[in-house]
N, CA, C and O atoms as a GROMACS GRO file, in nm:
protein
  264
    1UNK      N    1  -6.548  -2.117   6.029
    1UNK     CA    2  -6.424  -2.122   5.953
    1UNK      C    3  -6.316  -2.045   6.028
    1UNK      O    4  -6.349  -1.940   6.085
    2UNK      N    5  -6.166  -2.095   6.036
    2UNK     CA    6  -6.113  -1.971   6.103
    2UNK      C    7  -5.980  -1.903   5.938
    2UNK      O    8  -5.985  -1.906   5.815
    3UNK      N    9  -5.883  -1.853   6.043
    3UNK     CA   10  -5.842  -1.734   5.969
    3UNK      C   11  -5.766  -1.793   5.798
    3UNK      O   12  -5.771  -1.732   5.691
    4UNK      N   13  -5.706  -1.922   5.828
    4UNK     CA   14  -5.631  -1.994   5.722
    4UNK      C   15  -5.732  -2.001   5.628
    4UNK      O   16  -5.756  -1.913   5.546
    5UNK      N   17  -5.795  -2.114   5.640
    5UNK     CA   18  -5.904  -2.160   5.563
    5UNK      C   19  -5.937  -1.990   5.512
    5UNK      O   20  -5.858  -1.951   5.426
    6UNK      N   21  -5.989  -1.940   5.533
    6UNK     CA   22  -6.087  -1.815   5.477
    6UNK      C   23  -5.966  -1.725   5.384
    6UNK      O   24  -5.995  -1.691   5.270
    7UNK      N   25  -5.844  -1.693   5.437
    7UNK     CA   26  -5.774  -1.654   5.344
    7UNK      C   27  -5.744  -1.731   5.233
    7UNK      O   28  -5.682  -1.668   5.147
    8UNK      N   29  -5.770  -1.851   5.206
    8UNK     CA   30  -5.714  -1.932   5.076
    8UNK      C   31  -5.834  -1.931   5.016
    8UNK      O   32  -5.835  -1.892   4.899
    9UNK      N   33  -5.957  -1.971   5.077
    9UNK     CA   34  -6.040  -1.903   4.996
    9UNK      C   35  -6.043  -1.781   4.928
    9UNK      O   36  -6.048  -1.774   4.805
   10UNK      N   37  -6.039  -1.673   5.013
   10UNK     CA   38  -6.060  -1.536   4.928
   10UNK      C   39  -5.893  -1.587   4.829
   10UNK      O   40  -5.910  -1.611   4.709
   11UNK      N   41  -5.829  -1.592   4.855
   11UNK     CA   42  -5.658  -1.604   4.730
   11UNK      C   43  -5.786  -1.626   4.627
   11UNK      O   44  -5.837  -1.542   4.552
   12UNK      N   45  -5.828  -1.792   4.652
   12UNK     CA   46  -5.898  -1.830   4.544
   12UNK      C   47  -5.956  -1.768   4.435
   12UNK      O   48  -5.937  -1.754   4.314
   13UNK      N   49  -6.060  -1.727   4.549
   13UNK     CA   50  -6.173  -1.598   4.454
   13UNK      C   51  -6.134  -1.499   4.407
   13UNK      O   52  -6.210  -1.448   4.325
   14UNK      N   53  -6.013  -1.430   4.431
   14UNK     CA   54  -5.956  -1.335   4.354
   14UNK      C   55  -5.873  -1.334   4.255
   14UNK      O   56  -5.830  -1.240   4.189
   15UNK      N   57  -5.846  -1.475   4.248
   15UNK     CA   58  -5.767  -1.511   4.147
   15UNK      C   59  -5.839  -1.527   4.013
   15UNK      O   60  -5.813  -1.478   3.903
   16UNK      N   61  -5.956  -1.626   4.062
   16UNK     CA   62  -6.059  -1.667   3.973
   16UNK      C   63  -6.106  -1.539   3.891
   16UNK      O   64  -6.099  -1.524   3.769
   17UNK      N   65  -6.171  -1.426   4.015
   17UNK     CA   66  -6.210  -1.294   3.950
   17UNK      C   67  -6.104  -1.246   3.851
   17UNK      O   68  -6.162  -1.205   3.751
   18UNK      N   69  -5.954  -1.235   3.839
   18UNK     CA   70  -5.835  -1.195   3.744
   18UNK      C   71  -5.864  -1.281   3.652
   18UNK      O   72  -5.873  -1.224   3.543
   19UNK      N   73  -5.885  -1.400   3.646
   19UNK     CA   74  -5.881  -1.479   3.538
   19UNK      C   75  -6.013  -1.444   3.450
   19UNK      O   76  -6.007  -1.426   3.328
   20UNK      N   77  -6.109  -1.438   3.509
   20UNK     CA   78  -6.242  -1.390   3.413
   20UNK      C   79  -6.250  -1.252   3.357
   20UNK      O   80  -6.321  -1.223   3.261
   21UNK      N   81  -6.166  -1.162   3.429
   21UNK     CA   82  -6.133  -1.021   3.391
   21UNK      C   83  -6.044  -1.058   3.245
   21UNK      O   84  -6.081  -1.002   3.142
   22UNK      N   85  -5.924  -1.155   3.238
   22UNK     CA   86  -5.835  -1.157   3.152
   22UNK      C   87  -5.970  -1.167   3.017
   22UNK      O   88  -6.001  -1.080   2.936
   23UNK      N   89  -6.038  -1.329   3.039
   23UNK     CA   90  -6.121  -1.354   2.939
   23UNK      C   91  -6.185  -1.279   2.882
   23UNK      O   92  -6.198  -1.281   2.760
   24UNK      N   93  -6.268  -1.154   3.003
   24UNK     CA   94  -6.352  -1.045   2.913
   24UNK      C   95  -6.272  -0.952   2.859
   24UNK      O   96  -6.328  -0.856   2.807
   25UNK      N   97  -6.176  -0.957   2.858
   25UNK     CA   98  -6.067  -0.852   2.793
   25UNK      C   99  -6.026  -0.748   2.850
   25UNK      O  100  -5.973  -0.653   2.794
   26UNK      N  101  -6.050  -0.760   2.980
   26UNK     CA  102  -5.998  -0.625   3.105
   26UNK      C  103  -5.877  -0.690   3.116
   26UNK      O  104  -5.859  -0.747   3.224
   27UNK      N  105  -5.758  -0.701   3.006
   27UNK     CA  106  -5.643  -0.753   3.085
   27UNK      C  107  -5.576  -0.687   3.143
   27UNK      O  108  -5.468  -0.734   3.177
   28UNK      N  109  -5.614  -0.535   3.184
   28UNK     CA  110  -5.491  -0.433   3.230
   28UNK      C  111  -5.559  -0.475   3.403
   28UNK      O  112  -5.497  -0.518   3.501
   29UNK      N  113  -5.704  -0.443   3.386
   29UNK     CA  114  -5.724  -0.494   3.593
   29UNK      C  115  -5.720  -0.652   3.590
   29UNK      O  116  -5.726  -0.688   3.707
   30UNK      N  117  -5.712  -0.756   3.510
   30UNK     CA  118  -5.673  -0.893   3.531
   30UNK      C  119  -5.536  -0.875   3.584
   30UNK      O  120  -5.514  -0.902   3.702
   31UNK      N  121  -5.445  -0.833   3.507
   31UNK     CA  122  -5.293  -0.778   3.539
   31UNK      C  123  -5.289  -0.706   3.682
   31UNK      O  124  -5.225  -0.777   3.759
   32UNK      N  125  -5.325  -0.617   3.727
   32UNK     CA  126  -5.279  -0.509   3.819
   32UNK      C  127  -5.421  -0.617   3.942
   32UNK      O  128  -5.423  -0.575   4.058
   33UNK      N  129  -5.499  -0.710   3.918
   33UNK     CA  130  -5.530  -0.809   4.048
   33UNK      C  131  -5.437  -0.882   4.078
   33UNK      O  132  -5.375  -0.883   4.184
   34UNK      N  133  -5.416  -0.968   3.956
   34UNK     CA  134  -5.324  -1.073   3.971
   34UNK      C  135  -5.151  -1.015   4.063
   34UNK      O  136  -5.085  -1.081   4.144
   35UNK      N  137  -5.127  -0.886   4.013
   35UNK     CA  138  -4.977  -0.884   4.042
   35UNK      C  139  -5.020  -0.854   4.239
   35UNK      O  140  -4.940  -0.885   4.328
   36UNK      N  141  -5.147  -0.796   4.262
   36UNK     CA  142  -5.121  -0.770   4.379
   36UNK      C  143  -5.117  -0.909   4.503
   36UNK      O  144  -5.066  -0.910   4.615
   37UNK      N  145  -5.176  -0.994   4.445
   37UNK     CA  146  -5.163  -1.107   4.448
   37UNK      C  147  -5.030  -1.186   4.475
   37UNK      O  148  -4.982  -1.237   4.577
   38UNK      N  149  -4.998  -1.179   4.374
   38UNK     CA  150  -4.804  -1.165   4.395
   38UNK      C  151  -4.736  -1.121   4.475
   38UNK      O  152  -4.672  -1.175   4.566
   39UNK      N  153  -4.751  -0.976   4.430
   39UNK     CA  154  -4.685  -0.924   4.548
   39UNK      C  155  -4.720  -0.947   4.707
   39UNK      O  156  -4.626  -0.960   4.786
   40UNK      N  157  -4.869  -0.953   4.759
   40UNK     CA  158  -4.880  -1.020   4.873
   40UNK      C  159  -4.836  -1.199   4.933
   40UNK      O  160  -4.831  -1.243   5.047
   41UNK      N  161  -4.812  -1.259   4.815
   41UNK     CA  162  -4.736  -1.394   4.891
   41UNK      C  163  -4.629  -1.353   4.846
   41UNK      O  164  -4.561  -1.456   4.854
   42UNK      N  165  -4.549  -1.259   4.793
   42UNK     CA  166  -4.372  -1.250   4.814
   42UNK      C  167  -4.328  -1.207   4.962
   42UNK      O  168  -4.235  -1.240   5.036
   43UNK      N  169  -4.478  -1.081   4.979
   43UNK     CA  170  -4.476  -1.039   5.164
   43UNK      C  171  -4.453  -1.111   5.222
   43UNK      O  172  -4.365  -1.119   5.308
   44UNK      N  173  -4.547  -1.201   5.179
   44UNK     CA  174  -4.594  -1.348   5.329
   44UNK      C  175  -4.461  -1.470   5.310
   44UNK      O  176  -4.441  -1.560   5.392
   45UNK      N  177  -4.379  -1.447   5.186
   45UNK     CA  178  -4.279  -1.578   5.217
   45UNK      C  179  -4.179  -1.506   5.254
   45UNK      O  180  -4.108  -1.574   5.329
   46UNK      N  181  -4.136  -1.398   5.237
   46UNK     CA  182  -4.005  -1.329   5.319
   46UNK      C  183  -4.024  -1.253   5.434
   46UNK      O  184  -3.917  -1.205   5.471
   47UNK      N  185  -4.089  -1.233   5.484
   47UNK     CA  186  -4.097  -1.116   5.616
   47UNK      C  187  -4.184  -1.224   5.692
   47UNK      O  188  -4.171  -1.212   5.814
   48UNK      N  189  -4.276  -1.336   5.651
   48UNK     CA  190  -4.356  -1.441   5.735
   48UNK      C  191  -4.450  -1.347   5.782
   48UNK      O  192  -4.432  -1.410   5.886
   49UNK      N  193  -4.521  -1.272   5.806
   49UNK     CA  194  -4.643  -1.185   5.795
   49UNK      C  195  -4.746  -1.172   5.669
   49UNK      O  196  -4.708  -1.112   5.569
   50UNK      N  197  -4.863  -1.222   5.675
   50UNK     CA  198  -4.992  -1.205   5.585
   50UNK      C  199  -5.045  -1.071   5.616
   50UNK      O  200  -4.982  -1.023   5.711
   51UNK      N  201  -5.103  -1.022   5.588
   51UNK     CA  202  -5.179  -0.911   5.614
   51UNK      C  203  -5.381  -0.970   5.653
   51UNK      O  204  -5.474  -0.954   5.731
   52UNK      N  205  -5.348  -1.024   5.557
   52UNK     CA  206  -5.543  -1.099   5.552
   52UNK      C  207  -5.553  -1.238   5.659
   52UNK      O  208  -5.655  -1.305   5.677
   53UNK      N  209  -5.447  -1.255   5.711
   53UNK     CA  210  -5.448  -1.364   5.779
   53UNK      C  211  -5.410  -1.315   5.901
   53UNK      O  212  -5.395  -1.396   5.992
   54UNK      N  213  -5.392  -1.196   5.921
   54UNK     CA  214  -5.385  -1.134   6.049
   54UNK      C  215  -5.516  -1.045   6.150
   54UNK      O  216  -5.543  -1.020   6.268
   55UNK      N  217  -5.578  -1.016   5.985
   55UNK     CA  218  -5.688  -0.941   6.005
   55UNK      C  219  -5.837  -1.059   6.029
   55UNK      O  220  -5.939  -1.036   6.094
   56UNK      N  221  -5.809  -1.160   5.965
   56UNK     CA  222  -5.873  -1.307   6.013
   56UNK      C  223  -5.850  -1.318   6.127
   56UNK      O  224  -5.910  -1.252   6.211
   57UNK      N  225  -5.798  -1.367   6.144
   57UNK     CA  226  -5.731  -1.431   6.293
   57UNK      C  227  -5.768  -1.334   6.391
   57UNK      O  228  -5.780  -1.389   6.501
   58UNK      N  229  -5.795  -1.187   6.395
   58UNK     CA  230  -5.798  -1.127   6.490
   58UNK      C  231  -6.020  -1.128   6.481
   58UNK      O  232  -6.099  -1.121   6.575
   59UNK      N  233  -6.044  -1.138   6.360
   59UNK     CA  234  -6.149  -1.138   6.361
   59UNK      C  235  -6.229  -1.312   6.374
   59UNK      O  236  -6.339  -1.325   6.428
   60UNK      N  237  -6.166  -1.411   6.325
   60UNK     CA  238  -6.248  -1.554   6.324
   60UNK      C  239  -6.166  -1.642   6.423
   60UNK      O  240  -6.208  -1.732   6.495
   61UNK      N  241  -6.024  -1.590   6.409
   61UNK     CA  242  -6.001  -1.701   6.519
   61UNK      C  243  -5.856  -1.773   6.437
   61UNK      O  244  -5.884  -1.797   6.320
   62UNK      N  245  -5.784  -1.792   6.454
   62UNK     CA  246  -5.650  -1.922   6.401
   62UNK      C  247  -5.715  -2.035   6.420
   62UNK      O  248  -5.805  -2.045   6.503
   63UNK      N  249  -5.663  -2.166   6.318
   63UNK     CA  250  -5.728  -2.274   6.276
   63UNK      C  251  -5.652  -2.358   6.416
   63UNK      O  252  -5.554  -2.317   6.476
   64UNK      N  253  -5.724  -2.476   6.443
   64UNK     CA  254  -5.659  -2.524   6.572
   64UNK      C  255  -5.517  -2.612   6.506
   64UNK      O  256  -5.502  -2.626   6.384
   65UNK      N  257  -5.452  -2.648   6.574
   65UNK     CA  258  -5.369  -2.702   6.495
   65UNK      C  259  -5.394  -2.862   6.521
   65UNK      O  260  -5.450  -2.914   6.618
   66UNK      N  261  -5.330  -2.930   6.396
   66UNK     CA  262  -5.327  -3.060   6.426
   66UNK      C  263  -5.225  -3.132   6.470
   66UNK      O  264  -5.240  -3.252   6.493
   0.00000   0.00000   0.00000
């Protein structure tokens, strides 16, 4: 897998994890996952830097392009 792919996964799974937190009634850490969440793609659409996709990439590799 390289660095793209694996970061949208983990987005995924951490999202998923906030959402099952909301259901069991942890909505304060459903809340404070979810916002960090947020706040990391507001990073990644204004400054164009990921943090997890940098730390990928240096570890799996950038996806080839098509």
């Amino acid at each position: 897998m390289c660095a793209e792919k694996i970061q949208r996964l983990l987005m995924a799974i951490v999202l998923t994890i906030s959402m099952v937190l909301f259901i069991q009634s942890f909505t304060l850490y459903g809340m404070i996952l979810q916002g960090f969440v947020i706040l990391m793609i507001l990073v990644w659409a204004f400054v164009d830097f990921c943090p997890s996709i940098w730390v990928f990439s240096k570890l799996f590799g950038k996806c080839p392009t098509k």
